[in-house]
mmCIF file of the N, C-alpha and C atoms, coordinates in Angstrom:
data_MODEL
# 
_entry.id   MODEL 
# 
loop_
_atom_site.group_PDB 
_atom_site.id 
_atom_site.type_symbol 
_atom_site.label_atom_id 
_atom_site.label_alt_id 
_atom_site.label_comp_id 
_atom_site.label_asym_id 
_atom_site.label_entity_id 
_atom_site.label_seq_id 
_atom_site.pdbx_PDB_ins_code 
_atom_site.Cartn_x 
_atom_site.Cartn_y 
_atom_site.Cartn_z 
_atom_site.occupancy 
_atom_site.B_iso_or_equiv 
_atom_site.pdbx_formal_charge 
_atom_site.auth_seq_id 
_atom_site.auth_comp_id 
_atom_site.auth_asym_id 
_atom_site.auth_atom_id 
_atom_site.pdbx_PDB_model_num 
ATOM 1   N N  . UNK A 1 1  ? 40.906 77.509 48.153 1.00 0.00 ? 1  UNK A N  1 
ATOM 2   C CA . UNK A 1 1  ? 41.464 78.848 48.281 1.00 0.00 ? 1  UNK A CA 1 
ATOM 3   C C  . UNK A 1 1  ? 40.411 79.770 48.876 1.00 0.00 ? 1  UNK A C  1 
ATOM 4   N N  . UNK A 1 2  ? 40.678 80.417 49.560 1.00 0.00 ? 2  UNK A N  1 
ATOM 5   C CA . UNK A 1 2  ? 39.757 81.554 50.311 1.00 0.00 ? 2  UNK A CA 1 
ATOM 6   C C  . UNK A 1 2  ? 39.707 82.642 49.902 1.00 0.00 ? 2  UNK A C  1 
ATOM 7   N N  . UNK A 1 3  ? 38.627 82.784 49.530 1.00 0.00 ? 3  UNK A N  1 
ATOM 8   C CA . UNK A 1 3  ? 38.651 84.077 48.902 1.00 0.00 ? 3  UNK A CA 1 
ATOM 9   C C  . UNK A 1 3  ? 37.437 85.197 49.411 1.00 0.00 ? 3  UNK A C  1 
ATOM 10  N N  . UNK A 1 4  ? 36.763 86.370 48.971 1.00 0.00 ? 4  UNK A N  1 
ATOM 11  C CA . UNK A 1 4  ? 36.526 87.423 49.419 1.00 0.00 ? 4  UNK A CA 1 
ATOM 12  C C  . UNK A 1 4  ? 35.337 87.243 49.323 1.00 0.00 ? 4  UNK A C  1 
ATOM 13  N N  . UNK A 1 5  ? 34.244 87.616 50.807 1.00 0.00 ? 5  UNK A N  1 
ATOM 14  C CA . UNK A 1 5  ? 33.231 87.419 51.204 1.00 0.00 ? 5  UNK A CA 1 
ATOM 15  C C  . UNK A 1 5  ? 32.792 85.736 51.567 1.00 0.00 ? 5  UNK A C  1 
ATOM 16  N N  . UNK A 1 6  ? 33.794 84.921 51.767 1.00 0.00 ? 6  UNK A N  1 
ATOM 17  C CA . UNK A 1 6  ? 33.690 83.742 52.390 1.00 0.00 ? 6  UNK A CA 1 
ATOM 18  C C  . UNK A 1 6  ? 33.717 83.703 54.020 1.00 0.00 ? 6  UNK A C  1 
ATOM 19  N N  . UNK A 1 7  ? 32.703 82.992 54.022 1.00 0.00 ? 7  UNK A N  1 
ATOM 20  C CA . UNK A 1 7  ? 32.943 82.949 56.184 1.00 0.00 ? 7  UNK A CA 1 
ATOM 21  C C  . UNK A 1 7  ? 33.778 81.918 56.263 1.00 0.00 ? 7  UNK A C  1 
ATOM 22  N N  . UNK A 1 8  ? 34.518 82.270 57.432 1.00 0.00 ? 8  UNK A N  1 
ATOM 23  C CA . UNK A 1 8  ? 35.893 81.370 57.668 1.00 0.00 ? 8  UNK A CA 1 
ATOM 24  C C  . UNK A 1 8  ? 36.025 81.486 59.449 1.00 0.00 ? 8  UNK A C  1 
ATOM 25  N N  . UNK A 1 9  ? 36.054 80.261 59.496 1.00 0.00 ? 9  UNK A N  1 
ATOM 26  C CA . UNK A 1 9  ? 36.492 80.330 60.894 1.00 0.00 ? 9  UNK A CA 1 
ATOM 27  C C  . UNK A 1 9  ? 38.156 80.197 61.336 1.00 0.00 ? 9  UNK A C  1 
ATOM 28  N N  . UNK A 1 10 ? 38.627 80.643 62.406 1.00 0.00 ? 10 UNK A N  1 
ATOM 29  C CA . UNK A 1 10 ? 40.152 80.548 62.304 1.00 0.00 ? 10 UNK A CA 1 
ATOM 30  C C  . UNK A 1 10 ? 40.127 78.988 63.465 1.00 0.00 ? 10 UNK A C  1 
ATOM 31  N N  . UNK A 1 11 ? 41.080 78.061 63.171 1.00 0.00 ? 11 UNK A N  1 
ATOM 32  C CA . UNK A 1 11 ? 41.180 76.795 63.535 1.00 0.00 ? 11 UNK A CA 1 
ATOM 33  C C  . UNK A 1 11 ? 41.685 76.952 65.039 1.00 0.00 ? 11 UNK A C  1 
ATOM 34  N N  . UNK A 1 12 ? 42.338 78.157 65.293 1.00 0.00 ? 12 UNK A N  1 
ATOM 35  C CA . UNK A 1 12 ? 43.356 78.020 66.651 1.00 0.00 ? 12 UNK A CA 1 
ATOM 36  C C  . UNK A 1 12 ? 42.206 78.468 67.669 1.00 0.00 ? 12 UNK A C  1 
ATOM 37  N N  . UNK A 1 13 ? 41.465 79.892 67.593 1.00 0.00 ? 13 UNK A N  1 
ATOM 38  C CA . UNK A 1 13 ? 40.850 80.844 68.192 1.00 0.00 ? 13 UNK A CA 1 
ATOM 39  C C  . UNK A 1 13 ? 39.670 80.457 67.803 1.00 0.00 ? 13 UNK A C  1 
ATOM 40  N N  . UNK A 1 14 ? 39.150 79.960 67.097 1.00 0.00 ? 14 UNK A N  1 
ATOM 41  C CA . UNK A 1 14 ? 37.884 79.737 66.780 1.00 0.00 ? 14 UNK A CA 1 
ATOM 42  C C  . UNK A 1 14 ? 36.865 81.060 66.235 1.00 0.00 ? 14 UNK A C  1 
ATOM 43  N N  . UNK A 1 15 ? 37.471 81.952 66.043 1.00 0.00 ? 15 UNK A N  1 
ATOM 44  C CA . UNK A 1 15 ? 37.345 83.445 65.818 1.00 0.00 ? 15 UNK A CA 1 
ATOM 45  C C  . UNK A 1 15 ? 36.507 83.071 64.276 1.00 0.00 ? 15 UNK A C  1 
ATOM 46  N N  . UNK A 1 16 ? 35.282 83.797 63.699 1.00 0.00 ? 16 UNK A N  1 
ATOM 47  C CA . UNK A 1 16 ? 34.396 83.462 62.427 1.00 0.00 ? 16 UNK A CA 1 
ATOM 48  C C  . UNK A 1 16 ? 34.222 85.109 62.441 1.00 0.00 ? 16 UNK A C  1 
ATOM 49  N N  . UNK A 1 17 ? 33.943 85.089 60.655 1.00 0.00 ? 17 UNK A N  1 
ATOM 50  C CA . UNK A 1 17 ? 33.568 86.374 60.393 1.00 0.00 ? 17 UNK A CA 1 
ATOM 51  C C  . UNK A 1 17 ? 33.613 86.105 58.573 1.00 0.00 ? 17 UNK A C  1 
ATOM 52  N N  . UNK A 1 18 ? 33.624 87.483 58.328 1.00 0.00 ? 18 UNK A N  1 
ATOM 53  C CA . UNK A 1 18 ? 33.813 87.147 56.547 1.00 0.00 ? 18 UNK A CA 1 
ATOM 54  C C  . UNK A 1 18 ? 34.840 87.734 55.928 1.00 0.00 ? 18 UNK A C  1 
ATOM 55  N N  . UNK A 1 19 ? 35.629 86.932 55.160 1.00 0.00 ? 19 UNK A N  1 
ATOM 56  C CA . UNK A 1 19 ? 37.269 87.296 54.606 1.00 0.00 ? 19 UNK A CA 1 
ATOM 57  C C  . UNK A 1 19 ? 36.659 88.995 53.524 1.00 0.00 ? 19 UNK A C  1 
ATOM 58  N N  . UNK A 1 20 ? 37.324 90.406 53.924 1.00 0.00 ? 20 UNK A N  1 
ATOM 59  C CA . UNK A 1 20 ? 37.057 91.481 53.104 1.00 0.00 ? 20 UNK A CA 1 
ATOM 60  C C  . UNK A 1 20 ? 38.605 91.573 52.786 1.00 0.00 ? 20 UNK A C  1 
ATOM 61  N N  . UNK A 1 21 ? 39.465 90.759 52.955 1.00 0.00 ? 21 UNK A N  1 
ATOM 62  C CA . UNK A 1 21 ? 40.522 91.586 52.193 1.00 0.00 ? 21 UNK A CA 1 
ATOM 63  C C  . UNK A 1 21 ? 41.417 90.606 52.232 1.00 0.00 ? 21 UNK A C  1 
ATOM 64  N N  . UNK A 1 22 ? 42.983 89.763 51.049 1.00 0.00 ? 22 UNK A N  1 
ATOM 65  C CA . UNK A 1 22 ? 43.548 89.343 51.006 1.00 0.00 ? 22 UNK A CA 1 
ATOM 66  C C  . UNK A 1 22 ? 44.800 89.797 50.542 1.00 0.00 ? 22 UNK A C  1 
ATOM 67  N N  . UNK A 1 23 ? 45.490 89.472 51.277 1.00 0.00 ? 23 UNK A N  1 
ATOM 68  C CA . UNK A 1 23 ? 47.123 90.088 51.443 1.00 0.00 ? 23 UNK A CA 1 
ATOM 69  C C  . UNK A 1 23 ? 47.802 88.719 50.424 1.00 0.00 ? 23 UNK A C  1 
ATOM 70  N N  . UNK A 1 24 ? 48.553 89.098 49.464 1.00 0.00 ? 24 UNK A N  1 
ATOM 71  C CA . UNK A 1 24 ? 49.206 88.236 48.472 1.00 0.00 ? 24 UNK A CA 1 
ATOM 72  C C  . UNK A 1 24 ? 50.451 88.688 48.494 1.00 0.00 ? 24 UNK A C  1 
ATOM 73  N N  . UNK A 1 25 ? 51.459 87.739 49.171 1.00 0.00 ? 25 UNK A N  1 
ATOM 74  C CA . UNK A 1 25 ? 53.014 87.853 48.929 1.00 0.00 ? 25 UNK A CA 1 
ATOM 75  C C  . UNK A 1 25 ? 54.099 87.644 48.695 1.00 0.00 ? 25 UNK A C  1 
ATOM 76  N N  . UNK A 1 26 ? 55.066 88.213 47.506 1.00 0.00 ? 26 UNK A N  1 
ATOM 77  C CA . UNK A 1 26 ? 55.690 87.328 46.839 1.00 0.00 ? 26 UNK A CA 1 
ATOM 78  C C  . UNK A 1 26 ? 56.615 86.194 47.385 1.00 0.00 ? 26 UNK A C  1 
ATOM 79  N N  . UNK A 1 27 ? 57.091 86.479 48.541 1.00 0.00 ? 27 UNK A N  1 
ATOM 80  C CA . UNK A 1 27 ? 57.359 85.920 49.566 1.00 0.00 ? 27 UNK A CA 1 
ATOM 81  C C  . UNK A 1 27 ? 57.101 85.455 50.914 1.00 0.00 ? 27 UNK A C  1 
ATOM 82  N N  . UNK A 1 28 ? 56.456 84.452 51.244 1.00 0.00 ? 28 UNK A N  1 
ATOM 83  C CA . UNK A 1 28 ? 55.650 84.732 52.432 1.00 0.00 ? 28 UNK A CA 1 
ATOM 84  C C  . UNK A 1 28 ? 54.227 83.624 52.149 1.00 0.00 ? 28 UNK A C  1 
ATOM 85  N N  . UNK A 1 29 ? 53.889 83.388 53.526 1.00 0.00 ? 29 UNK A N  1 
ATOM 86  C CA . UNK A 1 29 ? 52.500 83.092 53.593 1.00 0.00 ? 29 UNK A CA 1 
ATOM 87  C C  . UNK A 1 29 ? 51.182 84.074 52.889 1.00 0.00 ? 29 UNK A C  1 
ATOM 88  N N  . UNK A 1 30 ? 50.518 83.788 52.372 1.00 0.00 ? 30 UNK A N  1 
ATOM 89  C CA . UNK A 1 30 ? 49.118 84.715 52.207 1.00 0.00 ? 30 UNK A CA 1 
ATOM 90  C C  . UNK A 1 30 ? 48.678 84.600 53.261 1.00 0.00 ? 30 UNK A C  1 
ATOM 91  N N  . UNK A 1 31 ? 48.120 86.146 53.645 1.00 0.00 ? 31 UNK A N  1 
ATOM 92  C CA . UNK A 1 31 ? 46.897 86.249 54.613 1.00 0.00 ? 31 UNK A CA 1 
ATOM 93  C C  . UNK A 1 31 ? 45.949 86.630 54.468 1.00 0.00 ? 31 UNK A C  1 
ATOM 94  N N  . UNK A 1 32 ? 44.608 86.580 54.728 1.00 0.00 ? 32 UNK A N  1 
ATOM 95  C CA . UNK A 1 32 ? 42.984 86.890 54.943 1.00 0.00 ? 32 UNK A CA 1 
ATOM 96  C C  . UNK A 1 32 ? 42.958 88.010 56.172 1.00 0.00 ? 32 UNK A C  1 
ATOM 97  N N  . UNK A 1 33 ? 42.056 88.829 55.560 1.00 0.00 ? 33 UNK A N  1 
ATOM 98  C CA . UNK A 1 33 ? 41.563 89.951 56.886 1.00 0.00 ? 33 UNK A CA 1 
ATOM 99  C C  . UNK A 1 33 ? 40.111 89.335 57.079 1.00 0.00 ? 33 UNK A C  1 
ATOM 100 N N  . UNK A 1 34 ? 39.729 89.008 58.479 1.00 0.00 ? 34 UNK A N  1 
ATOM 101 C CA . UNK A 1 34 ? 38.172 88.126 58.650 1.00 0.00 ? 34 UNK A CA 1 
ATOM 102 C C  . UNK A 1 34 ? 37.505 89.595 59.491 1.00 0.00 ? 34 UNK A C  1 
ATOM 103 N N  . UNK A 1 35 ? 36.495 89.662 59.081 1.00 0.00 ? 35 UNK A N  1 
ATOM 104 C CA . UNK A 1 35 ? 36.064 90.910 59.915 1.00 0.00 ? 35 UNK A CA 1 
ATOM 105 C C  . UNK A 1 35 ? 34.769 90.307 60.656 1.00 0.00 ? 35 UNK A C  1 
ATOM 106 N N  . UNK A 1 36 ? 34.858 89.993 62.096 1.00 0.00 ? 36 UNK A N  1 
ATOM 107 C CA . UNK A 1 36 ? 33.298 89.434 62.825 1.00 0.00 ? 36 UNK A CA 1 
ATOM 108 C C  . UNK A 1 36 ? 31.763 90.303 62.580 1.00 0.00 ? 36 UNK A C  1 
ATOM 109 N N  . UNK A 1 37 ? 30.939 89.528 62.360 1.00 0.00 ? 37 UNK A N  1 
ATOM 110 C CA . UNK A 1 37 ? 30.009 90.069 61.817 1.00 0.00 ? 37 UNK A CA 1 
ATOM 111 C C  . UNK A 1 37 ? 28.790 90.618 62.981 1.00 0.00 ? 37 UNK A C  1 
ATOM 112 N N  . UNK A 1 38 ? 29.545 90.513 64.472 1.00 0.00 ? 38 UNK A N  1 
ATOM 113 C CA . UNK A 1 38 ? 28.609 91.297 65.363 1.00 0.00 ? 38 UNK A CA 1 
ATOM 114 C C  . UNK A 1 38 ? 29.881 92.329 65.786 1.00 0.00 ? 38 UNK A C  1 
ATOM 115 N N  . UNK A 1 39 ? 29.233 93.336 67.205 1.00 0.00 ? 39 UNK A N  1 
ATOM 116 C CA . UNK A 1 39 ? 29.932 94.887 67.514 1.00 0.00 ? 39 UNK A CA 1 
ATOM 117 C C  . UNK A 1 39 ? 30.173 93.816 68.512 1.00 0.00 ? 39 UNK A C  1 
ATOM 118 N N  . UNK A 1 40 ? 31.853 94.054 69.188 1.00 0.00 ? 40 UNK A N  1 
ATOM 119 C CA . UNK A 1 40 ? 32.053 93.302 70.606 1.00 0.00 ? 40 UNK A CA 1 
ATOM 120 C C  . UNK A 1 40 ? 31.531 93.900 71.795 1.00 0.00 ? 40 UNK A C  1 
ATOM 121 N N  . UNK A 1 41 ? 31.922 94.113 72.784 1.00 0.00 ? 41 UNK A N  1 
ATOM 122 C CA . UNK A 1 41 ? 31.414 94.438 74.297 1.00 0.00 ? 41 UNK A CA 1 
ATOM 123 C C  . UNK A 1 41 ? 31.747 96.244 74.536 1.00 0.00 ? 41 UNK A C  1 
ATOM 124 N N  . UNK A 1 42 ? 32.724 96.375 73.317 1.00 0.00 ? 42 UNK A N  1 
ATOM 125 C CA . UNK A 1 42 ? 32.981 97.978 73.171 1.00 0.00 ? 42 UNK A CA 1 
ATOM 126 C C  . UNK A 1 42 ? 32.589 98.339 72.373 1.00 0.00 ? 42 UNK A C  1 
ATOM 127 N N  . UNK A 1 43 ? 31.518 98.217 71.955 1.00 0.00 ? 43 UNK A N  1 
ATOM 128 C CA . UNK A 1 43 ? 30.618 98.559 70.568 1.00 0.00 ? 43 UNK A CA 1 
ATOM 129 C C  . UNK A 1 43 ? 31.583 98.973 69.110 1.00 0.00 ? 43 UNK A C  1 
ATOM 130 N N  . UNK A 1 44 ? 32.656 97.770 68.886 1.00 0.00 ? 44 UNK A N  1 
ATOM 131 C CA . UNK A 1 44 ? 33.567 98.065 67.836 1.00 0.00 ? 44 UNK A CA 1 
ATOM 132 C C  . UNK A 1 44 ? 33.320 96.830 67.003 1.00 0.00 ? 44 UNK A C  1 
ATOM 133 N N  . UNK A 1 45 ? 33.277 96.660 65.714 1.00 0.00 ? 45 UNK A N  1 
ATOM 134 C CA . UNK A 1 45 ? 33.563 95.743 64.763 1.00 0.00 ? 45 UNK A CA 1 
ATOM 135 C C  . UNK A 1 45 ? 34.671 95.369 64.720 1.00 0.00 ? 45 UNK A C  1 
ATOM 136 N N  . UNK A 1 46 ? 35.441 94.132 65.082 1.00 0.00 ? 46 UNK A N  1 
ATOM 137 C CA . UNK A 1 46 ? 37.042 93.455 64.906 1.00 0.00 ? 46 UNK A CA 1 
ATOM 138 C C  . UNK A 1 46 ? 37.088 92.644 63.910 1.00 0.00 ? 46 UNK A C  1 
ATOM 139 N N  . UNK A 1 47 ? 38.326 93.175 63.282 1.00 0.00 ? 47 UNK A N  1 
ATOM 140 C CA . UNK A 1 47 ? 38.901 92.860 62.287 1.00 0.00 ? 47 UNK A CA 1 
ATOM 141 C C  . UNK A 1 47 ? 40.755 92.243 62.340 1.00 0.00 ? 47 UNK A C  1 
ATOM 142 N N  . UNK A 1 48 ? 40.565 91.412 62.016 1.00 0.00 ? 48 UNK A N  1 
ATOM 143 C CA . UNK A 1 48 ? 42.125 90.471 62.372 1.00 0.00 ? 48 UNK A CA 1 
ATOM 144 C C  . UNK A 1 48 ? 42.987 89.625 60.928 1.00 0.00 ? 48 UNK A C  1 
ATOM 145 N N  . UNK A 1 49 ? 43.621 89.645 61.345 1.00 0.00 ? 49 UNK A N  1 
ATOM 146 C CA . UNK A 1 49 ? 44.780 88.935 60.192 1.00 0.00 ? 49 UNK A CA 1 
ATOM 147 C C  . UNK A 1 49 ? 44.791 87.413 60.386 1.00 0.00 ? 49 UNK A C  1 
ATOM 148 N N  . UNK A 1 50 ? 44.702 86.597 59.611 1.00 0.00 ? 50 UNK A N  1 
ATOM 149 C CA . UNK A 1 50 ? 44.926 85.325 59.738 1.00 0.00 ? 50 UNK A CA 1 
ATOM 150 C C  . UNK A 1 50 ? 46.112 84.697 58.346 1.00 0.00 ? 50 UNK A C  1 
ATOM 151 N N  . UNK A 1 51 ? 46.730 84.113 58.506 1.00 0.00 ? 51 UNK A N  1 
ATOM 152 C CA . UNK A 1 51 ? 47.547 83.210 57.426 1.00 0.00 ? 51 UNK A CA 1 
ATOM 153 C C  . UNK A 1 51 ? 46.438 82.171 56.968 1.00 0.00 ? 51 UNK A C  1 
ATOM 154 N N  . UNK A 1 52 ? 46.409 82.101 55.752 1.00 0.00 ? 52 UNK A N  1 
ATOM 155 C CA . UNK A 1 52 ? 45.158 81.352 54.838 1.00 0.00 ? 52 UNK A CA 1 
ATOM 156 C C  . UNK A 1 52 ? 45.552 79.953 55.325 1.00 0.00 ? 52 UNK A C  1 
ATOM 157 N N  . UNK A 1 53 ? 46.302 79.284 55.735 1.00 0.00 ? 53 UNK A N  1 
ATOM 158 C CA . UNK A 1 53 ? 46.439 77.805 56.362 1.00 0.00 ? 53 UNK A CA 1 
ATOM 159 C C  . UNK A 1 53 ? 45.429 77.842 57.613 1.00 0.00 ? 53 UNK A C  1 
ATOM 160 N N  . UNK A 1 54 ? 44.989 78.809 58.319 1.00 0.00 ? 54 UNK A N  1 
ATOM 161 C CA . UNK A 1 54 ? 44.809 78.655 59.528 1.00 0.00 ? 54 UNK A CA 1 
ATOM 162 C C  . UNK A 1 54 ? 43.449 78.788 59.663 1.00 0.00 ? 54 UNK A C  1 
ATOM 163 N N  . UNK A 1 55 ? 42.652 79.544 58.360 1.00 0.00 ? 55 UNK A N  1 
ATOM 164 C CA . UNK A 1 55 ? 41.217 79.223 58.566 1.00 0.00 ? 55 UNK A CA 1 
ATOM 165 C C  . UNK A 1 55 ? 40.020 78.219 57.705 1.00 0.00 ? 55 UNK A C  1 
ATOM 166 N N  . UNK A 1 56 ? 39.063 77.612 57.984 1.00 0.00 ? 56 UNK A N  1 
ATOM 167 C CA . UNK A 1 56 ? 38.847 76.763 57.502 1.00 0.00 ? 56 UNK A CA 1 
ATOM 168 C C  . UNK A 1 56 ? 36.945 77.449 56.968 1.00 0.00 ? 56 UNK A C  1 
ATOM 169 N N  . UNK A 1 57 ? 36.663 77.087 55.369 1.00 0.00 ? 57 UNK A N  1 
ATOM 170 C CA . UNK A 1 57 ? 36.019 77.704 55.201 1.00 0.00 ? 57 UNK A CA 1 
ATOM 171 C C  . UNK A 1 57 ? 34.543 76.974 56.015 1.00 0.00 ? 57 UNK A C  1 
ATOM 172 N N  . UNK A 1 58 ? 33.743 78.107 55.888 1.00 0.00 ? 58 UNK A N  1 
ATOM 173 C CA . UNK A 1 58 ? 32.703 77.723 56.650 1.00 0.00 ? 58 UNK A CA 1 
ATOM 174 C C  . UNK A 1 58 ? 31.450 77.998 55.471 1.00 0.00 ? 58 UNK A C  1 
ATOM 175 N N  . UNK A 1 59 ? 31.629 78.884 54.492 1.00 0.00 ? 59 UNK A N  1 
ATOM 176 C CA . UNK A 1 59 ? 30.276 79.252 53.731 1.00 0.00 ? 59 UNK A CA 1 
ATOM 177 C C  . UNK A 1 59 ? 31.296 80.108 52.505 1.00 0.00 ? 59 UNK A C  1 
ATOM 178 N N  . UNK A 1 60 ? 31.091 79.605 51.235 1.00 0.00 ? 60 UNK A N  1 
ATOM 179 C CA . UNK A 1 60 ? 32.045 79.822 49.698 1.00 0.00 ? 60 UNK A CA 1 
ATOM 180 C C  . UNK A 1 60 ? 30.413 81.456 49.728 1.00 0.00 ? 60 UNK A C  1 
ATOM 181 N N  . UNK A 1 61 ? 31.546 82.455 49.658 1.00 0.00 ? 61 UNK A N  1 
ATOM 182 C CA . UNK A 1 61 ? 30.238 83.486 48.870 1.00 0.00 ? 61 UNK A CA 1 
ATOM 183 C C  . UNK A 1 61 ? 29.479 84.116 49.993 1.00 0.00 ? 61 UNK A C  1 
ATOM 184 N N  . UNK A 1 62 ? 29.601 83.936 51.028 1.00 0.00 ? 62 UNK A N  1 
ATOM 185 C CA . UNK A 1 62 ? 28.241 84.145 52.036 1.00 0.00 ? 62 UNK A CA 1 
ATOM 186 C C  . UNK A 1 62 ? 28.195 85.841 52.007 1.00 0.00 ? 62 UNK A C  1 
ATOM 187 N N  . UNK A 1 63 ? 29.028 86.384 51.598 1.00 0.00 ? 63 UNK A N  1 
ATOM 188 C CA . UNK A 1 63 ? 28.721 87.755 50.558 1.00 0.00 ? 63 UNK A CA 1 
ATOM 189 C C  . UNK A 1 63 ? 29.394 88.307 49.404 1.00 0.00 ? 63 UNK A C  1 
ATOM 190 N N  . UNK A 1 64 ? 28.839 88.377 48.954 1.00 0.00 ? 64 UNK A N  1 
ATOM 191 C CA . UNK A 1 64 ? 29.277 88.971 47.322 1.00 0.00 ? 64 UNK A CA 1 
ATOM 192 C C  . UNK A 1 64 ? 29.926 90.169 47.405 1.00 0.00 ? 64 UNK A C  1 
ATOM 193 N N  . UNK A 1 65 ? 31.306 90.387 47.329 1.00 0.00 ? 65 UNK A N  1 
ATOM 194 C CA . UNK A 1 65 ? 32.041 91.625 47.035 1.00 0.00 ? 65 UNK A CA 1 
ATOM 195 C C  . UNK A 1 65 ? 31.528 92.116 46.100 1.00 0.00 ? 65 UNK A C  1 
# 
């Protein structure tokens, strides 16, 4: 299970960062918010939605909420 401050890479996009937020629903897939841990080419931090099937953990904890 993935949980908060785990690095996760997403399997499709290959997209890595660290899970800050999990969406739980009573119906529905769960999703992870992964936020990349560098600024992109527009000096912005990205932050994206993934369905918890789709990323695979990379580091349990790699920050402590």
């Amino acid at each position: 299970m993935t949980g908060l401050g785990d690095r996760v890479s997403d399997k499709v996009t290959g997209f890595t960062g660290i899970v800050i937020a999990v969406a739980t629903y009573l119906f529905g897939t769960d999703l992870v918010l992964v936020q990349a841990q560098e600024i992109n080419s527009e000096g912005r931090i990205v932050e994206l939605w993934f369905d918890t099937s789709a990323v695979v953990i990379l580091e349990e904890k790699a920050v402590e909420p």
